[in-house]
C-alpha positions as CSV (number, residue, x, y, z in Angstrom):
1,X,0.0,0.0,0.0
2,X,1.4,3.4,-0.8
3,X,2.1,6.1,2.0
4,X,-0.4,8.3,1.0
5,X,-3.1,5.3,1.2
6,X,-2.0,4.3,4.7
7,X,-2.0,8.2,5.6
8,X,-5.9,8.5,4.2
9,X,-6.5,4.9,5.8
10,X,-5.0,6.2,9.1
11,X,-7.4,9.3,9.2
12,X,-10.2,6.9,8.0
13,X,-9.6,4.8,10.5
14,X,-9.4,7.2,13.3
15,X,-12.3,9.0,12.5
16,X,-14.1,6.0,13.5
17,X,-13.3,6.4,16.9
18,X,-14.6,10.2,17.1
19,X,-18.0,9.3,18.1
20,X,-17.2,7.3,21.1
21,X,-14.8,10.2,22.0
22,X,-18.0,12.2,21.5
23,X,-18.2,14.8,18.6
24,X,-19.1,14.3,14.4
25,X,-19.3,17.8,13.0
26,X,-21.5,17.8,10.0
27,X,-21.4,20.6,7.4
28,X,-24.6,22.3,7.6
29,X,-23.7,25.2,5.6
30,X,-24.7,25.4,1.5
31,X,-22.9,27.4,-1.0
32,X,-22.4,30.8,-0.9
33,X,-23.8,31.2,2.3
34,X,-21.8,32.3,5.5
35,X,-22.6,31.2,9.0
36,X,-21.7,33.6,11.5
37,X,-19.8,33.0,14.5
38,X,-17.5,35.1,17.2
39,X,-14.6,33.3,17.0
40,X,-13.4,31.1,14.0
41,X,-10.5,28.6,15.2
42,X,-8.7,27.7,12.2
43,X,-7.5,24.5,12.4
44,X,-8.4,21.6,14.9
45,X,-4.7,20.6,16.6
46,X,-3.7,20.7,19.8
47,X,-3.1,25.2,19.4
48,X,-6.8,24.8,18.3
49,X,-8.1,22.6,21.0
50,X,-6.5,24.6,23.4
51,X,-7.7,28.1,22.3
52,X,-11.3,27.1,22.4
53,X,-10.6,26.1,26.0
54,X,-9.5,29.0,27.0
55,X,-12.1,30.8,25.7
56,X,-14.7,28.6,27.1
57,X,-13.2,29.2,30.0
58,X,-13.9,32.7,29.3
59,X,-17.4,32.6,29.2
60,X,-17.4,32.8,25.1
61,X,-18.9,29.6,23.7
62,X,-20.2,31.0,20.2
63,X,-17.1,29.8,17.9
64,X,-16.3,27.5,15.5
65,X,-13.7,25.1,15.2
66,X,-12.8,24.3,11.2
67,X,-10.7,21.0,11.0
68,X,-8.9,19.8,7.2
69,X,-9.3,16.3,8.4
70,X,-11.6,14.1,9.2
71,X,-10.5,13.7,13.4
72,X,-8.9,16.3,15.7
73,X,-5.4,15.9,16.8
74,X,-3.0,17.5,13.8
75,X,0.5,16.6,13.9
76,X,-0.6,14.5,16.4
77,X,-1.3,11.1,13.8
78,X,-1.4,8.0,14.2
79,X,-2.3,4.9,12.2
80,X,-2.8,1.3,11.8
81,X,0.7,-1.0,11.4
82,X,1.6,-4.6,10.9
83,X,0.1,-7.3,13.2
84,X,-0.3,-8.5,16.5
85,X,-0.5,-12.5,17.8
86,X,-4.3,-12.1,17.5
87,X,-4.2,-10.7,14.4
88,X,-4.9,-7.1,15.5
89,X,-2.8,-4.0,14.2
90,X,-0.1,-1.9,16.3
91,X,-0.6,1.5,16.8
92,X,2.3,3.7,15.7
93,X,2.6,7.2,16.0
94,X,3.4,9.3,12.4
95,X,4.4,12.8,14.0
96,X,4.1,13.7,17.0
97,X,5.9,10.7,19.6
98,X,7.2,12.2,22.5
99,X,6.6,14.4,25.7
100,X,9.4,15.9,26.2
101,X,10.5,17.3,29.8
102,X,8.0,15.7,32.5
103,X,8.5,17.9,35.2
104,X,10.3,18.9,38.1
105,X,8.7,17.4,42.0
106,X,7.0,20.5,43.7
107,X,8.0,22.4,40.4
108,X,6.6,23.3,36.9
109,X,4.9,20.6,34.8
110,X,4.8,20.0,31.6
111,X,1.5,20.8,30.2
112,X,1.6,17.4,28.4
113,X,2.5,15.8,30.6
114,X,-0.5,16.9,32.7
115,X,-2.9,15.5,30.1
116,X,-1.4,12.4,29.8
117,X,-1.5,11.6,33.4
118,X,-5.3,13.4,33.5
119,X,-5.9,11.0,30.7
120,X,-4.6,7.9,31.2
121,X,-1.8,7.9,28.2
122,X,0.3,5.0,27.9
123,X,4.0,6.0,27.3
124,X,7.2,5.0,28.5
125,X,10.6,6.9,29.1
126,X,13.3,6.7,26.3
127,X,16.4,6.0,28.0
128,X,18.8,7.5,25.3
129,X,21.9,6.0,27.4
130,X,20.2,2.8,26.2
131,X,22.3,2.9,22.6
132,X,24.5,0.8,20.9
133,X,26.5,2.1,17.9
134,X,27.6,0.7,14.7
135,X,29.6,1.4,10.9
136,X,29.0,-0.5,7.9
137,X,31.0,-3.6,8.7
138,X,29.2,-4.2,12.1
139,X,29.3,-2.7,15.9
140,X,31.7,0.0,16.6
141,X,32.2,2.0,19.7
142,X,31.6,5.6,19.6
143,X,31.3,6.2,23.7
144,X,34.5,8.0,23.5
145,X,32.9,10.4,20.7
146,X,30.0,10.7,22.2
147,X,31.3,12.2,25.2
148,X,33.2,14.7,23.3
149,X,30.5,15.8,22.3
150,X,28.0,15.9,25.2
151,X,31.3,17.9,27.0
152,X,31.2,20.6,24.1
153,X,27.2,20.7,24.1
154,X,27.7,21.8,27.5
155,X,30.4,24.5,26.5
156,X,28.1,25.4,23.7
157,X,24.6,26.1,25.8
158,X,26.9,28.3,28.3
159,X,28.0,30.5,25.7
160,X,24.6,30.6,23.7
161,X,23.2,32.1,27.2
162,X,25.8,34.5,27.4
163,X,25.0,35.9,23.7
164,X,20.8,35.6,24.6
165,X,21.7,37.2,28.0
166,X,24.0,40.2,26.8
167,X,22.0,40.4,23.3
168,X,25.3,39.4,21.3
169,X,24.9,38.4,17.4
170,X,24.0,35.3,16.4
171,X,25.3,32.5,15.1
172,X,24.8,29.0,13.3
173,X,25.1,26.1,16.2
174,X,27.9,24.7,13.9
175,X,29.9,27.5,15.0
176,X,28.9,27.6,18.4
177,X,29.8,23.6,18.4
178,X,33.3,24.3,16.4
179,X,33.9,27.1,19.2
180,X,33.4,24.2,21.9
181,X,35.7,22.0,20.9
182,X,33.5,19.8,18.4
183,X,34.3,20.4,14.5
184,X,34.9,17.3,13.3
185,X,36.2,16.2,9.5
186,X,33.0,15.7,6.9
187,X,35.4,12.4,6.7
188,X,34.6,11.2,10.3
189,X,31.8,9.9,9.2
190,X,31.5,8.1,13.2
191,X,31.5,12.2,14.4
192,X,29.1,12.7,11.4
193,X,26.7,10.2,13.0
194,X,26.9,10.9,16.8
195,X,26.5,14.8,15.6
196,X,23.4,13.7,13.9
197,X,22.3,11.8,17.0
198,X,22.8,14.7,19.0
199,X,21.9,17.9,17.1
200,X,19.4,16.8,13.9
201,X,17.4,14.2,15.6
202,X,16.1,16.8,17.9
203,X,16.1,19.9,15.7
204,X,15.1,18.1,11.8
205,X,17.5,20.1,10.1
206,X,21.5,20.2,10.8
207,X,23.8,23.0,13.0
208,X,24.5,24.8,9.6
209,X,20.3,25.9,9.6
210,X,19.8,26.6,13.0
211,X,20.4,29.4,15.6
212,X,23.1,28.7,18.0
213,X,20.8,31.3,20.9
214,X,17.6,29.8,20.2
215,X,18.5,26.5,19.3
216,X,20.2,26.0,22.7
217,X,17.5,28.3,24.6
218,X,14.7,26.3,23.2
219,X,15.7,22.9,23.8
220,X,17.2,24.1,27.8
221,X,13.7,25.9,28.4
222,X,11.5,22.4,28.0
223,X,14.4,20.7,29.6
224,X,16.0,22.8,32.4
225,X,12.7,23.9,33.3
226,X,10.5,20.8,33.0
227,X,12.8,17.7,33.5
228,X,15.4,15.9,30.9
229,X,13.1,13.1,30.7
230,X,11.6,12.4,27.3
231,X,8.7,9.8,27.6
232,X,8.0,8.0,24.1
233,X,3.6,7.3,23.5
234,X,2.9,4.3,23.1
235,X,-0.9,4.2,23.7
236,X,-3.4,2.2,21.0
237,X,-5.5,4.6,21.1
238,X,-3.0,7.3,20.0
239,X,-1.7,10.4,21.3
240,X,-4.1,12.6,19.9
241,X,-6.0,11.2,22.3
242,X,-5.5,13.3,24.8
243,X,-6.6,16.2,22.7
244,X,-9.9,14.8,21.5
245,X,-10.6,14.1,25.2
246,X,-10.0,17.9,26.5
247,X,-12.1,19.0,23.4
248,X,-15.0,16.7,24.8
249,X,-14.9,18.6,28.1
250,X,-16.5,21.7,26.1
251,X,-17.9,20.1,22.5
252,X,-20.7,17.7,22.9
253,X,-21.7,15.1,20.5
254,X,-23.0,16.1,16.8
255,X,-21.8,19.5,18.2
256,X,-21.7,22.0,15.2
257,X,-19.2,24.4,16.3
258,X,-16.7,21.8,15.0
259,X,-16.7,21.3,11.5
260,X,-14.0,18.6,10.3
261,X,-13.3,18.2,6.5
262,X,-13.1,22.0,6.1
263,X,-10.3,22.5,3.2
264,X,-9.6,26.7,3.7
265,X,-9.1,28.6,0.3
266,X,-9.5,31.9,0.8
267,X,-9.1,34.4,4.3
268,X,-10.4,38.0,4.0
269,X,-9.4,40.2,7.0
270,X,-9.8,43.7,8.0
271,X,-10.3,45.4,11.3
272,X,-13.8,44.7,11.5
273,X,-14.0,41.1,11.0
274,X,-12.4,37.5,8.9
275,X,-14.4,35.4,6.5
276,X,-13.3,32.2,5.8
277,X,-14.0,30.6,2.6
278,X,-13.5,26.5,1.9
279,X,-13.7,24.4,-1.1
280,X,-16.8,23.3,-1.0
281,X,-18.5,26.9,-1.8
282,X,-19.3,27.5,2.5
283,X,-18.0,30.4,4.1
284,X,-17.7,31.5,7.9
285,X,-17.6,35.0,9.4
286,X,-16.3,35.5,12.6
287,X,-15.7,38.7,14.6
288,X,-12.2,36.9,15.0
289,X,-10.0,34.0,14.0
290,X,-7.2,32.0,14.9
291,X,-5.0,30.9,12.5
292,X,-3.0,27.9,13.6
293,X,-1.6,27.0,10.3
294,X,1.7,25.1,10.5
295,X,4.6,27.4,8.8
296,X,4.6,24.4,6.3
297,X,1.5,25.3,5.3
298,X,1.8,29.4,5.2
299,X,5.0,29.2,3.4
300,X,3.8,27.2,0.7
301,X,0.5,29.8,0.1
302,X,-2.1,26.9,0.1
303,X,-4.4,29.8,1.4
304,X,-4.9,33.2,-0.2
305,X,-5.5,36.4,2.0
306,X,-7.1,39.2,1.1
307,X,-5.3,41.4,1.7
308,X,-2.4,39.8,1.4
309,X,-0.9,39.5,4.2
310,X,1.5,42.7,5.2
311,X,5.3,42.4,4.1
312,X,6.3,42.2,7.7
313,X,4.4,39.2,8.5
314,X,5.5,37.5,5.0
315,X,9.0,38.3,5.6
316,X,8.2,36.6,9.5
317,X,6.9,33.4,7.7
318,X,9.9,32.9,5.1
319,X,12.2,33.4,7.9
320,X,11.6,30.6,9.9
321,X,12.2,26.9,8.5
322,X,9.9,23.6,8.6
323,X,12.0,20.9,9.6
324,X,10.5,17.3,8.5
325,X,11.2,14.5,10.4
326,X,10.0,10.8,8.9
327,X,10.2,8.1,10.8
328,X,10.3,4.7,8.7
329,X,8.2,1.5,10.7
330,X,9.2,-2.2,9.7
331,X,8.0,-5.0,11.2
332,X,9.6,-8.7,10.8
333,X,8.5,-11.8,11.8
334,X,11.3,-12.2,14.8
335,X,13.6,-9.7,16.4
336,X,17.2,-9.9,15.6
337,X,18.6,-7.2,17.3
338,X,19.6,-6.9,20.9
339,X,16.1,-6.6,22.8
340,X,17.8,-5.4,25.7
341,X,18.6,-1.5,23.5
342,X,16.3,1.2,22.9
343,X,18.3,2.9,20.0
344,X,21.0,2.3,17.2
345,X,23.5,4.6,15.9
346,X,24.2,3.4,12.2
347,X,27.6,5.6,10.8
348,X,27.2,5.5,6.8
349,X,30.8,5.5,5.7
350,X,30.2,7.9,3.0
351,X,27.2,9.9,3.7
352,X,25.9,11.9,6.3
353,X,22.2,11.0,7.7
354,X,21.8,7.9,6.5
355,X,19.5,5.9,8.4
356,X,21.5,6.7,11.2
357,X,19.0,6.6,14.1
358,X,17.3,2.7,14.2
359,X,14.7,2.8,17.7
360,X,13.5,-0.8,18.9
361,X,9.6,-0.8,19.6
362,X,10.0,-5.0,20.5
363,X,12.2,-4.1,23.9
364,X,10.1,-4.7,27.2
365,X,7.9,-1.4,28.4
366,X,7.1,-0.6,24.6
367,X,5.7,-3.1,22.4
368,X,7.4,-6.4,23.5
369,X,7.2,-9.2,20.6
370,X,6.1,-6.7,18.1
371,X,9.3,-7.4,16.3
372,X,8.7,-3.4,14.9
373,X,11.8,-1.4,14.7
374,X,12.0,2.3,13.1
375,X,14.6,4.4,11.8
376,X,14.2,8.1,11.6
377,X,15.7,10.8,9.1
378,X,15.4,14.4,8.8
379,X,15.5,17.1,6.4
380,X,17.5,16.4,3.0
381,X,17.0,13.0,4.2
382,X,13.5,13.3,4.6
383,X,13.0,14.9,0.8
384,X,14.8,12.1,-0.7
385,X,12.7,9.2,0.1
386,X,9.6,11.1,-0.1
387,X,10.4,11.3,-3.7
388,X,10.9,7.5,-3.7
389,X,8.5,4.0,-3.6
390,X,8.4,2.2,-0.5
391,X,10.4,-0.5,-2.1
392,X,13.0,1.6,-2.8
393,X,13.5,3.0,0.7
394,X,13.3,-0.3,1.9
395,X,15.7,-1.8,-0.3
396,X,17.9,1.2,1.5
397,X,17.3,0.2,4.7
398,X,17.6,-3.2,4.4
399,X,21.1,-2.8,3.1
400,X,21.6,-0.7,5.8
401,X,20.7,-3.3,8.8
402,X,22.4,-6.3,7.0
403,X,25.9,-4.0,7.3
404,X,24.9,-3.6,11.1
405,X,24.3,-7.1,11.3
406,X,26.6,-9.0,9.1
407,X,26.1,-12.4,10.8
408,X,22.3,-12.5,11.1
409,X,20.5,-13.8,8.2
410,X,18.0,-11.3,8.5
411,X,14.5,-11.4,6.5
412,X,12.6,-9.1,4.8
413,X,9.9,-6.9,7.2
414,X,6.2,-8.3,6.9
415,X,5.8,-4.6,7.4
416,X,7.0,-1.7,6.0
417,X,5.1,2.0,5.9
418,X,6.1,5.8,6.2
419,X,4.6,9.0,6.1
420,X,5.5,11.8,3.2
421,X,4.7,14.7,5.5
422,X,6.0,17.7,2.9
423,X,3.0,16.2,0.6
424,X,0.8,16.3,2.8
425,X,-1.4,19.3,2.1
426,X,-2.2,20.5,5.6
427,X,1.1,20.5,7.1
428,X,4.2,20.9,4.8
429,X,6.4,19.3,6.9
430,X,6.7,18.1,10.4
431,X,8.0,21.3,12.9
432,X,9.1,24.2,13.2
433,X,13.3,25.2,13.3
434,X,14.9,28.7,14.3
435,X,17.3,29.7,11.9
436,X,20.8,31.8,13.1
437,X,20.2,35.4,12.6
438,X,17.0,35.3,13.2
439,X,15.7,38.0,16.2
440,X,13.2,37.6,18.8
441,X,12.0,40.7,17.2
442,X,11.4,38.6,14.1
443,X,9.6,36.1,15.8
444,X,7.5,39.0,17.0
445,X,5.9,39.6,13.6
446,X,5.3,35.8,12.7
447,X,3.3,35.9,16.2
448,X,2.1,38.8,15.8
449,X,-1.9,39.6,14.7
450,X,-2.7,41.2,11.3
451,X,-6.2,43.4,12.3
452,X,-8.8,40.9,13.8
453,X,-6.9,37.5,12.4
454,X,-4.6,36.2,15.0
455,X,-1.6,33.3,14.8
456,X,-1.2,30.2,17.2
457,X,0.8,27.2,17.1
458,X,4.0,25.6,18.1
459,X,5.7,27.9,15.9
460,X,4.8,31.0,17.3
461,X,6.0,30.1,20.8
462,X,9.4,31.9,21.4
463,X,10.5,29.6,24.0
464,X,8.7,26.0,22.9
465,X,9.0,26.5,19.3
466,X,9.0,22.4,17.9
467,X,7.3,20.8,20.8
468,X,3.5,20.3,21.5
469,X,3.7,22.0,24.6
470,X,4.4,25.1,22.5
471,X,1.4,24.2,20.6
472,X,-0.7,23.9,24.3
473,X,0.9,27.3,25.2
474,X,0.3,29.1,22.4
475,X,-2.9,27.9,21.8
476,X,-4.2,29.3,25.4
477,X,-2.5,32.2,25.1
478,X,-4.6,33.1,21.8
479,X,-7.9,32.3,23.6
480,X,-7.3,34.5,26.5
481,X,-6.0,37.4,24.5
482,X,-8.8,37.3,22.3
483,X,-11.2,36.8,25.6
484,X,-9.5,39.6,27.0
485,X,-10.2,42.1,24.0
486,X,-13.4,40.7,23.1
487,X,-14.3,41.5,27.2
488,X,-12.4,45.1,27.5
489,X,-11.1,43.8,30.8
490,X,-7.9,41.9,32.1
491,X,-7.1,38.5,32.7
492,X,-5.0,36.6,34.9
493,X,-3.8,33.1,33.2
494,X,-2.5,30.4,35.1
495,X,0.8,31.3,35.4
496,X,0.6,34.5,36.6
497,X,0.5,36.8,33.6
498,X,-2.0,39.2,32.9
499,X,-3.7,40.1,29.5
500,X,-5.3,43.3,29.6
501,X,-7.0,43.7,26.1
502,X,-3.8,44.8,23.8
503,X,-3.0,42.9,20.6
504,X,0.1,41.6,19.4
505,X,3.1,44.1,18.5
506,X,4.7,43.5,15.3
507,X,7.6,45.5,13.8
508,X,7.2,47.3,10.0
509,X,10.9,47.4,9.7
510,X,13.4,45.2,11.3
511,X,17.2,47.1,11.6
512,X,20.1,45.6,10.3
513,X,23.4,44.8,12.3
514,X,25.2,47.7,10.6
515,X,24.3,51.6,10.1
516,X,24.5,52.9,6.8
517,X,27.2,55.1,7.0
518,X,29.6,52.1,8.1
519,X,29.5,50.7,4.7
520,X,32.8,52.3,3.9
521,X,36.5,51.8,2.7
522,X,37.9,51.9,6.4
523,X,35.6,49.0,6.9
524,X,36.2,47.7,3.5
525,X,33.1,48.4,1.6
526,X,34.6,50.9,-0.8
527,X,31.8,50.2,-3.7
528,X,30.3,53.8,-3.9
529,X,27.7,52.0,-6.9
530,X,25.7,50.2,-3.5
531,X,24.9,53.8,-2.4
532,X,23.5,54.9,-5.8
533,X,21.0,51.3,-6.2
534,X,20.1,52.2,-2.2
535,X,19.2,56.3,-3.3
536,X,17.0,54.4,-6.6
537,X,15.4,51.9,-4.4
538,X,14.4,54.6,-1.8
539,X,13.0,57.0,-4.9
């Protein structure tokens, strides 16, 4: 079955489940004829979910929620794979996987977290000391290499809060790594791979693409301030369960403020009000609206705005990068690699991010006996075998385990499947990355509102930006704002922080790092025709 199949089966298959969980929208509204609401939440993830809490919370109950899919949840997919003793499928988890940073005793929690233990959410914790590493002619020991690096990563984050704390330039995190003590050889292809381990897994693209301030800051915020723990989902009934069940403690069954299978078109915007317009000739108009549109999806202007949006917000929106991380499921019918180790660090001897990061799903406190293993690649990676068939990828793969294992016959997977998530029309990708050079100031105007249409989502959170926490975060911050101007009065939010009915700031013009008039020989800029294109441009 092709990916896209088991990616429509997957939603098929979930939305199957929605009316135990309590809610089928049904689209009620014929063509060219608007229904009017307060608040119009675009898009039915966990920023979504939590913005109509908040505003429920608030005492405003008249909005709508307009979902692409056929089920709630987002990012947050899961689907069908392989078989179980009795015949049954595993549930595996497409996007989202993780909660990351539990929480610390007496301390903050995770908001995640929370729900999952409100909820009942099966997961386990992902002991990342639980790795064994190998090359292509079988197990190799990288220890040594890997605590290079953890030593420099340490360096690294100091420095990166000295730059954040004294509002120093930028940089790339290879530079920050290099200045640390970690630039290895694009030869060492074994510091190739435990890099990759260490940097891209977590981020989806490499230290070249990302902020050295922000990719440090964002990661130690969940971490430092939560815990280090990272707690993989393992739950049959998926993780986006947890965000179906919050949504049922303020939508009832056959409730029509949620309408799934909404595919948006067309936004018009103003400071009066936001129609939304979808494909099948329906329209919504709402005193306000929510955008939570992954930057996948904004970048790649599947929805037109009128007017188009301001040059400050589409500058805010090119800036930042959607990482895609794909994880690759195979199932076989025994398990041939240690069942004692989580993960497996495979070092390509000739090119960087291949199939370096193999996780076991058979080892005890995940799914024992499923035989299911999954690799995970990122980024250039990511683009390359979405462009190929299954078979191809697997044919890859399969190479790549029999070089980790040259003295297991191994057979071919009973099960193979992965997602092609920059094909897939309402996302673009899988999160959010900060790239160097890019300000907080920046990342102002991509959170910023444009008149009565407001942004959520994980990438709008400054300090969460990747992680469904951000999403959570985000997603409640809208809804208070919002509840806030909508009521003309202030509002104190759980932790602490008041909302007092102003919008958003943005910034029209964002300064450079340079003044003008140090563009000059002394400095070694001694092209006088720059001055003359920057006097046209201005006219």
């Amino acid at each position: 079955m092709s990916t896209l199949r088991h990616v429509a089966a997957a939603l098929a298959a979930a939305s199957l489940a929605v009316p135990a969980s309590g809610y089928v929208a049904k689209n009620v509204t014929g063509y060219g004829v608007c229904t009017k609401t307060t608040v119009a939440i675009l898009g039915g993830g966990m920023a979504g979910i939590a913005a109509a809490q908040a505003l429920t919370n608030n005492s405003i109950t008249d909005f709508m929620i307009l979902e692409y899919n056929d089920v709630i949840g987002g990012r947050a997919l899961h689907t069908n794979f392989g078989k179980q003793e009795d015949g049954s499928p595993y549930v595996i988890e497409l996007g989202a996987n993780w909660i990351q940073g539990l929480g610390q005793p007496g301390g903050p929690e995770n908001p995640i977290w929370t729900l999952a233990k409100k909820h009942g959410l099966k997961n386990t914790f992902s002991n990342y000391s639980s790795i064994l590493t190998y090359n292509e002619t079988g197990p190799s020991d990288y220890s040594e290499l890997l605590d290079r690096y953890s030593k420099a990563n340490e360096k690294m984050s100091a420095h990166a809060g000295t730059l954040l704390a004294e509002n120093r330039q930028d940089q790339t995190a290879r530079a920050g790594l290099a200045l640390a003590g970690w630039n290895p050889k694009h030869s060492d292809m074994a510091a190739q791979a435990v890099e990759w381990w260490s940097w891209d897994w977590e981020s989806a693209v490499s230290p070249e693409q990302s902020s050295l301030i922000f990719g440090v800051a964002g990661a130690n915020l969940s971490f430092n301030q939560f815990s280090d723990e990272n707690n993989l989902v393992i739950d049959p009934r998926g993780y986006n369960y947890i965000i179906q069940q919050e949504a049922h403690t303020f939508l009832k069954k056959d409730d029509r403020r949620l309408r799934l299978n909404s595919h948006i078109t067309n936004i018009t915007y103003s400071d009066d009000g936001v129609t939304i317009h979808s494909d099948d000739g329906s329209c919504v108009s709402a005193a306000y609206a929510i955008c939570t549109f992954s930057v996948g999806v904004l970048q790649n202007d599947v929805v037109a705005f009128e007017p188009e949006l301001p040059q400050w917000k589409r500058t805010s929106i090119q800036k930042f990068t959607m990482g895609t991380y794909t994880k690759i499921f195979l199932q076989f019918n025994e398990t041939f690699w240690p069942e004692d180790t989580q993960y497996f660090l495979y070092a390509s001897p000739t090119k960087r991010g291949w199939y370096p990061v193999f996780q076991s799903l058979s080892t005890e406190g995940f799914m024992p006996g499923s035989n299911i293993i999954f690799v995970t690649v990122v980024a250039d990676g990511s683009y390359r075998v979405e462009q190929q068939t299954d078979e191809e990828t697997q044919e890859e793969i399969m190479e790549v385990l029999r070089e980790m294992y040259p003295d297991v016959n191994i057979p071919e997977p009973t099960a193979f499947m992965y997602p092609r998530w920059t094909k897939t029309p309402w996302a673009y990708g899988s999160y959010s990355n900060w790239p160097a050079g890019t300000t907080l100031e920046m990342h102002q105007n991509l959170r910023a509102n444009t008149g009565r249409l407001w942004f959520a989502g994980e990438a709008t959170s400054a300090e969460y930006f990747g992680f469904l926490h951000g999403a959570w975060f985000e997603g409640r911050e809208a809804g208070y704002q919002i509840s806030s101007v909508m009521q003309n009065k202030c509002i104190q939010v759980y932790n602490n922080t008041q909302f007092c009915g102003e919008t958003r700031p943005h910034y029209d013009k964002l300064s450079g790092t340079s003044p003008l008039e140090n563009y000059n020989l002394l400095n070694g800029w001694a092209t006088s025709s720059f001055y003359s294109a920057v006097d046209q441009n201005a006219e």
